[in-house]
N, C-alpha and C positions, 0 to 999 in steps of 0.2 A: 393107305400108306401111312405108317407109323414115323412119325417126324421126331429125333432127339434132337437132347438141347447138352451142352457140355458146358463145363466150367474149372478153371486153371489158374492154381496163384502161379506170378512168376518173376513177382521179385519182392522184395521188404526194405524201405529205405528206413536208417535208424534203428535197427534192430539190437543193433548190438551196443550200445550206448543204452538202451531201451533196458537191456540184460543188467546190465552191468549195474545197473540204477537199482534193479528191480531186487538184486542180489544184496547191494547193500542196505535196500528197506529192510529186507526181511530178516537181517541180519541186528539191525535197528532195533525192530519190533524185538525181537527175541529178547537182546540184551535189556531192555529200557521196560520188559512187562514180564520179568522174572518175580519179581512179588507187585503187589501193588497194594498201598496201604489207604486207611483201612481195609483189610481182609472184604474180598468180595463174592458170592456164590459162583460158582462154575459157568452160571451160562453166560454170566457180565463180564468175566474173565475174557472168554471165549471170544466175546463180542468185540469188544474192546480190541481186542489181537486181531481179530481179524478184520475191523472196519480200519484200523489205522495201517492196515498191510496193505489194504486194495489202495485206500486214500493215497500212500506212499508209491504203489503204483502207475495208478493213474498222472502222478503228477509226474511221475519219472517217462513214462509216455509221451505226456506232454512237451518236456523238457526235450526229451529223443526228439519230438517232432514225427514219430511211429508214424507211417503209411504204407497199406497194401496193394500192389499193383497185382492185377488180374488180367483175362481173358475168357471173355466168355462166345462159345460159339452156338449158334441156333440153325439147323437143319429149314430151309424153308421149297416153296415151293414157288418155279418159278411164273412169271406174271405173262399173264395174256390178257392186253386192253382191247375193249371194243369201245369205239366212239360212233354214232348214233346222228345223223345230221336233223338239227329240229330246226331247219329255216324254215319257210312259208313256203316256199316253190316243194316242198318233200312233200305237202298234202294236195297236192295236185295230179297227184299221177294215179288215175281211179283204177287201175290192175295192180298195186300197190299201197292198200290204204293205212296210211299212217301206222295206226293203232295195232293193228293185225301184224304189221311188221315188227311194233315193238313188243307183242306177247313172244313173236319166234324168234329174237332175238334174244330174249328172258329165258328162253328155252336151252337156247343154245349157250346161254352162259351157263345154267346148270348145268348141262350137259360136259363142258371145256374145263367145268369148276372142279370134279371129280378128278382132276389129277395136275389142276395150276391153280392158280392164286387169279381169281378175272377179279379185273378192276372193269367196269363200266363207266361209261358217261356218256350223257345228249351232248350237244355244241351247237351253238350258230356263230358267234364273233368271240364266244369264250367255253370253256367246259361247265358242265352243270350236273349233277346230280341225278344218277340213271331212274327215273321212276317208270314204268311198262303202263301209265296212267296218261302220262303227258300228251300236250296235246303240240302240234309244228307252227310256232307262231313267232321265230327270229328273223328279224326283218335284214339283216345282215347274213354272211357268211364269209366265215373267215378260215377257211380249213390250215393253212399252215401255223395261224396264231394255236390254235387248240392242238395240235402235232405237237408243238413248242409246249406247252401246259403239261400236257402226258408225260412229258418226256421228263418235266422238272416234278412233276408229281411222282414221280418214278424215280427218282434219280439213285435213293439210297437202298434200290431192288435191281434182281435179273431179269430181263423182258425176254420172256422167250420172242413174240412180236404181237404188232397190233392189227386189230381190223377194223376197215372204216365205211362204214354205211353210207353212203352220200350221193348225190345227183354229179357234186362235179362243178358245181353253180359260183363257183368263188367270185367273192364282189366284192372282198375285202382285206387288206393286207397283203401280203409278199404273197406273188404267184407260187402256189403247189407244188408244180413241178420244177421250181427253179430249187425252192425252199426244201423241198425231199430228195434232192441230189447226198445230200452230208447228213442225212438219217441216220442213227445209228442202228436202230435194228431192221428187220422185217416189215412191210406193211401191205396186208392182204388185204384189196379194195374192192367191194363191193357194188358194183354199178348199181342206183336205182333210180326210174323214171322211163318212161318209151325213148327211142331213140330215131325211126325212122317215120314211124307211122304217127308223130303228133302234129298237129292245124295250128300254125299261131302268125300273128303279125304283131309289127311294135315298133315304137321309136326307142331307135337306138343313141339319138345324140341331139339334141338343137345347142346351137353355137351363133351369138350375137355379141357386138360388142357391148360390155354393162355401161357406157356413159353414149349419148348422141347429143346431137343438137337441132331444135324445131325448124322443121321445114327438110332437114338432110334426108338423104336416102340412108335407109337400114337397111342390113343385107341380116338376113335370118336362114340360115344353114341347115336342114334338119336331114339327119341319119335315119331309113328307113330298111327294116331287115324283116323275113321271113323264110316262113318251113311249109313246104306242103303248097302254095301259094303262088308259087311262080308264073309270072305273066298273065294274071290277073289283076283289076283292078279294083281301086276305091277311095273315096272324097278325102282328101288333105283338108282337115281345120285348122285355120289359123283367128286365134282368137286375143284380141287385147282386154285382159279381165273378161267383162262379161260379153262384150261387143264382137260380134262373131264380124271378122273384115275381110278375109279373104278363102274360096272355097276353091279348090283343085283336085283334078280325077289324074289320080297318080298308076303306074305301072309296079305291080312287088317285084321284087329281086326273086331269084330263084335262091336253092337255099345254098346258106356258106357265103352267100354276095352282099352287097348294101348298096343300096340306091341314095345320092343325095339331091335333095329337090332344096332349089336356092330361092327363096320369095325375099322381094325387097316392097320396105314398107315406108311411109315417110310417117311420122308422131306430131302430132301441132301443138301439143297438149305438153305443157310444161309438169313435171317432176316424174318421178317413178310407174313404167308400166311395167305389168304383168302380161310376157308374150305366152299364150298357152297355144299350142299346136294337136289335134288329135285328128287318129287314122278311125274312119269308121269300121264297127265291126262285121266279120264275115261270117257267112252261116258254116257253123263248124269247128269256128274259131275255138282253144284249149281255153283260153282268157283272155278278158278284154281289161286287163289292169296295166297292160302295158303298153296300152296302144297312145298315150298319150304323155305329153313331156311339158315343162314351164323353165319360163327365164325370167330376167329382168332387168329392162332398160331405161336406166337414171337419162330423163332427156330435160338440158339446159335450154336455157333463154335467149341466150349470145353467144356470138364469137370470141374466142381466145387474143385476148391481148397477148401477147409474147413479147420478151426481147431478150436476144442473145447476144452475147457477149462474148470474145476470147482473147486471151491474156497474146497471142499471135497468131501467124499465117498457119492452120493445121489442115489433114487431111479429117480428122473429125469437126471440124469447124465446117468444113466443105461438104460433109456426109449429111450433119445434121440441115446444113442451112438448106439444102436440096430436098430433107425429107419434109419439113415444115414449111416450106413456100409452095409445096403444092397439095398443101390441105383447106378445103373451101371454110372450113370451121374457125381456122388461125389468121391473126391478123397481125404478121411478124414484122418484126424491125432489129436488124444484123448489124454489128460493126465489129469490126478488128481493130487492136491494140499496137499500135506500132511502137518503134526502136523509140524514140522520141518522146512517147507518151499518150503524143496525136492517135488522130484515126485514119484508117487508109479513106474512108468512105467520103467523100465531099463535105458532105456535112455531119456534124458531131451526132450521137443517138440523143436523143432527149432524154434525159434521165432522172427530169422530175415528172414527167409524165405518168398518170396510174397503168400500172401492165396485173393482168393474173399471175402471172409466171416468168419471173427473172433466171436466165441460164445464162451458166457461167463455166466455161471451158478455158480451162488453165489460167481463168483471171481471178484476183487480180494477179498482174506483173509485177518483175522490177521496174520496170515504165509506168506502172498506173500511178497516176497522180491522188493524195491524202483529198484533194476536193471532190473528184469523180466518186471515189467510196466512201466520202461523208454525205453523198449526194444521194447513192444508190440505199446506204443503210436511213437516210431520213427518208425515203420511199418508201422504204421496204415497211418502216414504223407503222407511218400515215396510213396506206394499205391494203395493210396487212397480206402480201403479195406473197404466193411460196417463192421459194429459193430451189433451185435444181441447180448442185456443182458435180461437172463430169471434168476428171482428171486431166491433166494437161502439162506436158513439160513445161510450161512458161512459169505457170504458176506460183506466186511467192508464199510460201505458207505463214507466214506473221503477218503478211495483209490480208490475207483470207482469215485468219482465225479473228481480225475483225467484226467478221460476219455472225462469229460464233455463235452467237445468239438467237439465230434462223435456223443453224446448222445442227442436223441429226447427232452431229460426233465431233470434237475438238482433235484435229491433227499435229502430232507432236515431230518436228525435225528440226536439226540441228547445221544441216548440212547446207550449202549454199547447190550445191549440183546436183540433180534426180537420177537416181538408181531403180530401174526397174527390173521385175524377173517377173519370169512366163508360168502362169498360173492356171491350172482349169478350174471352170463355175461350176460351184455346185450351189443347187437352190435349195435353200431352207426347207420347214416342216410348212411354214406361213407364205414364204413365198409361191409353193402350189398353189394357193386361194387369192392371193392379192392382187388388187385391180390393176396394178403395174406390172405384175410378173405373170399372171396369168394368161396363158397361151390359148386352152379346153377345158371344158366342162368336167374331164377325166383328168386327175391329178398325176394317173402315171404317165397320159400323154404327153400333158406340159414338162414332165419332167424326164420326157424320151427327147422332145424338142429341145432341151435347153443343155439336153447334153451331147448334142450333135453338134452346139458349137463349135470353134477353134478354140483353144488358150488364147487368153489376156494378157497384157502386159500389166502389173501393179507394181506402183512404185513404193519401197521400204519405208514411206514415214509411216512413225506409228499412229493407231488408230484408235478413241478410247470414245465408241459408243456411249452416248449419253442414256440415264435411266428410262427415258420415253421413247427410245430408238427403237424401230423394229429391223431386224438384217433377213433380207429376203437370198443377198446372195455372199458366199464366201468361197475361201478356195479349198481347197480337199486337204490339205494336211492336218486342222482335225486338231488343232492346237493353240485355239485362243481364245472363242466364246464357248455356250452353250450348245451352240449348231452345228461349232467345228468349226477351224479354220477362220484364216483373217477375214471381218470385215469386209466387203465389195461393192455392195449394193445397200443403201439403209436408207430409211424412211422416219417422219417424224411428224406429229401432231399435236401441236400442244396452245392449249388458249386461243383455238378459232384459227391457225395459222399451220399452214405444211410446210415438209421441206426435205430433199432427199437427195444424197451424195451416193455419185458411182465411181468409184476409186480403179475404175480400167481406161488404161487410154488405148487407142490404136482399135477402138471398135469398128469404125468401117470396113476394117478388115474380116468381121464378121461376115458381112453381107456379099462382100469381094471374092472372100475365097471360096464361100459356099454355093455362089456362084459362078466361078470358075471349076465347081468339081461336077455341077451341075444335081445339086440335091441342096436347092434356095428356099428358103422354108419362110420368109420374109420374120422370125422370131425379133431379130433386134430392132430393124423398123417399128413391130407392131408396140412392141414393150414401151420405146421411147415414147410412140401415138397415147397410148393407153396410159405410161404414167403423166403426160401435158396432162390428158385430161383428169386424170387423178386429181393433181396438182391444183386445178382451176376452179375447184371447187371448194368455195369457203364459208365453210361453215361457224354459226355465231359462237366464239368464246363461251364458255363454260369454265369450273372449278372442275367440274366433272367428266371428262372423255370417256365413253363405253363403244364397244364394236364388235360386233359377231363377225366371226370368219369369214363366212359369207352371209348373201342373203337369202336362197334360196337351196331348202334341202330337201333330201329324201328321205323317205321312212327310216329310219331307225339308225340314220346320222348322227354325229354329235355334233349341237349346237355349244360352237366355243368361245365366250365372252370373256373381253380384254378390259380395262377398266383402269385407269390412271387419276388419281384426285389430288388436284393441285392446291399451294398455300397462296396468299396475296399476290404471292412474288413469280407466281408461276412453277412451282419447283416442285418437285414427285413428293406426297406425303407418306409414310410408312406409317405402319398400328392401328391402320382403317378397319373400320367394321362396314363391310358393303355389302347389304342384300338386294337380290333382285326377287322382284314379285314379277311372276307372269301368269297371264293367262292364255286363252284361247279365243277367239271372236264369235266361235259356234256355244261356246258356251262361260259367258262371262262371269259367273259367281263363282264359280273354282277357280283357286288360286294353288299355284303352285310357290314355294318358295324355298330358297335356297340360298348360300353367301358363297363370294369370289374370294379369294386368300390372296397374301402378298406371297409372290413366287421371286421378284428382285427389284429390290432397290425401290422400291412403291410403284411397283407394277405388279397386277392383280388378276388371277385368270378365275375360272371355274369351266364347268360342263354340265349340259344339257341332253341328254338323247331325246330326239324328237321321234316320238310313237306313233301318231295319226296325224292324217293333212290337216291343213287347214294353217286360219293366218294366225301369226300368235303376236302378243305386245308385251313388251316389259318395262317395270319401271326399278330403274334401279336405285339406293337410296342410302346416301355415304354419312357413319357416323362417326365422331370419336368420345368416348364417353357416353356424356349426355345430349351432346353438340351437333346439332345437324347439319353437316356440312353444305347440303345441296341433295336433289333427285338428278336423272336421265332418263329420261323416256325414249325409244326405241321397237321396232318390230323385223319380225322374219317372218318366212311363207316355210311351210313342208310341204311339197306336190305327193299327190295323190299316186304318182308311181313311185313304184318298190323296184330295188336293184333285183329282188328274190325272181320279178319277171321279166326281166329282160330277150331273155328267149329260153322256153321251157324246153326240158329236154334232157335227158344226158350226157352230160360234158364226156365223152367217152376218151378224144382225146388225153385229156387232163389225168384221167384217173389212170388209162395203161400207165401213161410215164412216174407215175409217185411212184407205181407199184411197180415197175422198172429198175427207177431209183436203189430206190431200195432191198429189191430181190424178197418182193416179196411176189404174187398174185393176184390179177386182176379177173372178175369174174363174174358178169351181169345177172342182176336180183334173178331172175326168172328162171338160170340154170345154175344159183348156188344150192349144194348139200351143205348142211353143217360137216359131213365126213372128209368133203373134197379137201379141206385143208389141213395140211399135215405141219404138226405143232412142233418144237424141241420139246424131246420130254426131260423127265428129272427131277433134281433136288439141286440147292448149296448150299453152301456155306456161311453163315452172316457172320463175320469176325466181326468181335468189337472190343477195344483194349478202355481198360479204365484203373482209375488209382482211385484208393480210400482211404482219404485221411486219418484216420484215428484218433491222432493227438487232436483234432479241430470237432468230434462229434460231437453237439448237444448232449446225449445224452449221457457221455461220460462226465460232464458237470453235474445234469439233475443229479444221478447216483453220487457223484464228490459232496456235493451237499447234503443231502437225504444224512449222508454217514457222518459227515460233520454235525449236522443234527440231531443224529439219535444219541452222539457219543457228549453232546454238554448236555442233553437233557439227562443221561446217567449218572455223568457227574456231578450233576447238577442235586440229583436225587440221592446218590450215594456219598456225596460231602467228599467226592475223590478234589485232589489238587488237579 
């Protein structure tokens, strides 16, 4: 097919001014090189006339300010993308071997290529570069991120539409079929992988809470799923590190089910386990990379000091007090704030006493007395005790901002009366992963849970997150931080000391009416549990704060380091040079390394993908200058499972609906032709409008000068004036 290309002036700004200029150079010239003395041969003449005609031009050009507008159009041919899935699960399917797949798909591009424009590419979490070489080794998949790639690597062409080689396996970003609803073009999907006939088992989930205490009972959750396998058995490992503690003969699920087997553990062993749980494997089995899962559980020394406090009589005062008097780990002391000042409780709280964790619900008041909060902030000093404030009408915000100094975020009002409006939560990027806000293992879980709440009440003062704050929750209008939406939930760590504000009051109501509709998911109970214990943990002051998102990940995760360097006075430093070095445990002379950047205010992040298991350790090491601020030392674990095996197989679901979505076709490897799919054929049209300055081209100066130059070296030579 023979492709033209057109091209169209179709306008001239300055033209006529340009004319008019041009007219009277040359009118110029004539009169002003009618003789020219002394007398000079014909070609100097000539010369002469005609360099100072163009010269006289050119500057009348200039002057016009001359530009040509144009159109040019180009015949092309329209596009048919093929994307290529190269995760790790894609080389598993042995009636489908990688390689062999990518020569016939190389095939088929020639073939598609004789009358479209094929764009190719591999993917696993992003697009890459088609090579019929490669080999499937993306520890990720992310099939609607690489849809969204295409689409913008396309954007300035026609698609006639795409085809998508894939198992289906997506373990990574926006679900497929939600995400391929608002497609723009066609997408013919190509099923690959067995789908009835493959053998596997695996853990699908384990769920503990990350913080305990010696001697408690642990409850360990684990998700077990299988194909092919049903109502057969085999040995449950439950392992701490290396210590294998607990063996059980489990029943599989039959397939599309999940079995959850609950083992409770007690830890005597103070700091950090590693729970590793694995399914033994069975004769037949497709792989045994997925038959085993890791956690990890921070186990303390003692009991939680607590003591709560509220600015008056509330129903969250009554929620809270009920959820932390019957936890065996807390050792709580309550009182309420009366009209008066007084306490309702017979005797006052002790409030030079050391506590972990100070709570404070709508206190102080207009009743609380300037000794009680000179008493509470000399505590808090000596201590170093976190601060937890959960909202509360009583509330006085000019005594509280006393506290400020504890406090994640300094609150700004003006008003003597509290204005609330009804809000729904939405959880941050951080709050998925944070030991306070985190629900599951799986981020979209925690973040199906947290949006089955009710609406909140938040009351209007303003809110002005300080530099070290992290905001796990905000409300959805998407209009005041980086995460959207006001302020709700924030956290802070700074100099050995935590502390974190929930700006919702009337949260009982949480628990009230989700179990009055009868779908009680116990989310704000656990949240409060989980951020105590958060809280209760104090860690030694540094200059230097560093923290991975989490602490345990999967193959080919990003590891995401935070990093805050403080001055004398405690205060965020900005212009830092922070590197971290890391290594790996299995092999400690390789060093990896890399620098965190200031992303706000002297807060600093980077990234990590973690490739292979194993434990890793980092030291990180803050400069400015020449000046060494301080190190952090630090570690994470990557387990040995891959999201790529979670359950092998053809997502077949998944793949009709994209190719639903979109009107395109869906069509399993083993009965596609290249013929069966019927393309848009054709050509169009590439408009593209542009202007050409004239008066502004370089090279109409080289030429002005060149003539200006030849014509004084003439004169110069001919003794002309």
């Amino acid at each position: 097919m023979q492709l033209t290309d057109s091209f169209a002036v179709t306008g001239v700004s300055g033209s006529l001014i340009g004319i008019l200029l041009a007219i009277l150079s040359m009118a110029a010239v004539y009169y002003f090189y009618r003789n020219i003395y002394p007398p000079q041969s014909n070609w100097v003449r000539i010369f002469l006339r005609t360099s100072r005609l163009i010269v006289l031009v050119i500057i009348s050009i200039q002057v016009a300010m001359l530009a040509v507008r144009f159109v040019t159009s180009s015949e092309r041919r329209k596009v048919i993308g093929i994307l290529v899935d190269a995760s790790e699960s894609m080389d598993q399917y042995d009636e489908v071997p990688f390689k062999d797949m990518l020569l016939e798909i190389e095939k088929l591009s020639t073939s598609v290529g004789k009358k479209h424009n094929v764009k190719s590419y591999l993917f696993d979490t992003a697009l890459k570069d088609f090579n019929p070489t490669s080999k499937a080794t993306g520890q990720l998949t992310n099939i609607s991120n690489s849809m969204r790639e295409f689409e913008r690597e396309t954007r300035d062409e026609l698609v006639s539409s795409l085809i998508i080689f894939t198992d289906g396996r997506a373990n990574q970003g926006e679900a497929p079929e939600i995400f391929s609803k608002n497609y723009p073009f066609p997408v013919h999907v190509i099923g690959v992988g067995e789908n009835e006939s493959i053998l596997d088992i695996g853990i699908s989930s384990i769920l503990t809470a990350p913080i305990a205490f010696m001697e408690d009972t642990i409850i360990v959750r684990i998700g077990i799923a299988s194909r092919g396998f049903g109502g057969s058995s085999t040995e449950l490992r439950l392992y701490d590190g290396d210590s294998l503690l607990k063996v059980r003969n489990v029943i599989l699920p039959n397939d599309g089910f999940l079995n959850e087997e609950v083992i409770y553990l007690v830890l005597s062993e103070e700091g950090e386990h590693l729970i590793k749980v694995k399914l033994m494997p069975l004769e037949g089995e497709e792989t045994d990379k997925n038959n085993a899962r890791m956690t990890s559980v921070n186990v303390l020394s003692k009991k939680k000091d607590v003591l709560l406090l509220s600015g008056a009589p509330s129903a969250d005062y009554v929620f809270m007090k009920n959820l932390l008097k019957n936890e065996e780990d807390i050792v709580l002391t309550a009182a309420v704030q009366s009209i008066k000042g007084k306490w309702y409780q017979s005797e006052s709280p002790a409030l030079n006493t050391e506590y972990d964790v100070l709570i404070f619900i709508g206190y102080p008041s207009d009743n609380s007395s300037d000794s009680d909060i000179q008493k509470l902030i000399a505590n808090i000093e000596s201590t170093q005790a976190s601060l937890f404030y959960v909202e509360g009408s009583s509330v006085n915000y000019n005594k509280l901002n006393k506290f400020s100094g504890f406090l994640p975020a300094l609150l700004k009002s003006n008003v003597a009366s509290h204005r609330y409006e009804e809000v729904k939560l939405r959880l941050s990027e951080t709050g998925k992963y944070h030991p306070f806000t985190r629900q599951s293992e799986y981020a979209t879980e925690t973040v199906n849970l947290w949006d089955a709440l009710p609406p909140g009440y938040v009351s209007s003062v303003v809110i002005e997150p300080k530099s070290d704050s992290v905001i796990l929750l905000s409300d959805e209008t998407g209009n005041m931080n980086a995460d959207g939406g006001k302020p709700i939930y924030l956290v802070s760590e700074k100099g050995g000391q935590k502390s974190a504000m929930l700006m919702v009051t009337g949260s009982y109501t949480f628990d009230m009416l989700l179990r009055g509709i009868g779908n009680y998911s116990g989310t704000w109970g656990k949240t409060l549990l989980q951020g105590i214990n958060w809280l209760s943990i104090h860690d030694a002051p540094s200059r230097i704060s560093v923290k991975t998102d989490k602490q345990l990940y999967s193959q080919g995760e990003k590891v995401k380091f935070y990093a805050v360097v403080y001055d004398e006075y405690y205060e965020p430093m900005e212009n830092i040079e922070i590197q971290v070095n890391l290594t790996k445990d299995s092999n400690p002379s390789e060093e990896y390394q890399f620098n965190i950047v200031n992303f706000s205010s002297g807060r600093y992040s980077g990234e990590y993908l973690s490739k292979s298991p194993g434990r890793y350790k980092y030291k990180v090491v803050a400069e400015k200058g020449e000046i060494n601020l301080g190190e952090y030392s630090g570690e994470f674990r990557v387990e040995e499972y891959s999201p790529e095996f979670a359950l092998l197989g053809r997502n077949e679901s998944v793949l009709v609906n994209i190719a639903k979505n979109t009107g395109g076709t869906y069509t399993p490897y083993e009965l596609f032709e290249p013929d069966s799919i019927k393309f848009e054929e054709g050509t169009y049209r590439k408009r593209s409008k542009a202007e050409f300055s004239v008066w502004n081209d370089e090279r109409l100066m080289l030429i002005l000068l060149i003539l200006l130059a030849g014509e004084w070296i003439l004169r110069k030579r001919g003794g002309l004036l």
